[in-house]
C-alpha positions in Angstrom: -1.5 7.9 13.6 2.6 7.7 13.2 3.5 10.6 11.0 6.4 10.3 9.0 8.2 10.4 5.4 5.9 9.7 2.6 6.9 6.5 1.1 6.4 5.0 -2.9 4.7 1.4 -2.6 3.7 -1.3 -4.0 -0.2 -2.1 -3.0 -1.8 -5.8 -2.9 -5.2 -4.6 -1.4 -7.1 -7.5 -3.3 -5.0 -10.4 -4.7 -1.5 -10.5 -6.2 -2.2 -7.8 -8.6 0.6 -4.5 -7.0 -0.6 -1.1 -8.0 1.6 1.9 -7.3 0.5 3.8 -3.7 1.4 5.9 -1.4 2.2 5.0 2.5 1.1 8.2 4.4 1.3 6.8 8.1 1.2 4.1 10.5 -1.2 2.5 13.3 -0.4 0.3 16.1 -3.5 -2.0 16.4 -4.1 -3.6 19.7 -2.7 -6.6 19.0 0.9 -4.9 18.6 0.6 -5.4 14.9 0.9 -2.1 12.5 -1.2 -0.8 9.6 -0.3 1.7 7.6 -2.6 4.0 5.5 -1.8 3.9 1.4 -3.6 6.0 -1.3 -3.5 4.3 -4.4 -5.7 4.1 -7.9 -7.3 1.7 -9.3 -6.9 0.3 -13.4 -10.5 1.5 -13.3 -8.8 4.8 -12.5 -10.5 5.1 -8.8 -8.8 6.7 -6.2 -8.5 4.9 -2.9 -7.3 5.7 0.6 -7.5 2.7 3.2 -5.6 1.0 6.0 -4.0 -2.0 4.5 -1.7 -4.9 6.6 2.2 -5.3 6.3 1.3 -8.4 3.8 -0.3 -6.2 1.5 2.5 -4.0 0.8 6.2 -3.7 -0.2 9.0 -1.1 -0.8 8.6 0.3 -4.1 12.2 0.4 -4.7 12.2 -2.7 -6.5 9.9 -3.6 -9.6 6.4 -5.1 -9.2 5.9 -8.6 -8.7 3.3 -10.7 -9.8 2.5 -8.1 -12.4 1.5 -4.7 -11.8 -2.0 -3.4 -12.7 -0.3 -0.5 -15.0 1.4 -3.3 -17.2 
């Protein structure tokens, strides 16, 4: 796993709902394409750390789109 910076995010792990996460590194798959591992919570208030796609996230230096599970 790439080590780096710690980076804010916005999460899509299901749909189109973004919940606030944290990026905490990178994988290079096989395939050349990258992961990167995000903790984030649930609204059901459930903690989650998994390896999610480049499509399933986005800087969170911007607001949510789509409507963020926090409101």
């Amino acid at each position: 796993m790439a080590a780096g910076r710690i980076r804010h995010v916005w999460a899509r792990p299901d749909g189109p709902t973004e919940m606030p996460g944290l990026l905490l590194g990178w994988q290079r798959q096989r395939d050349g394409s990258w992961t990167a591992l995000v903790t984030y919570v649930t609204p059901r208030e459930r903690i989650v750390t998994e390896w999610l796609t480049l499509d399933q996230l986005r800087p969170a230096d911007t607001a949510s789109y789509g409507g963020s599970a926090y409101g």
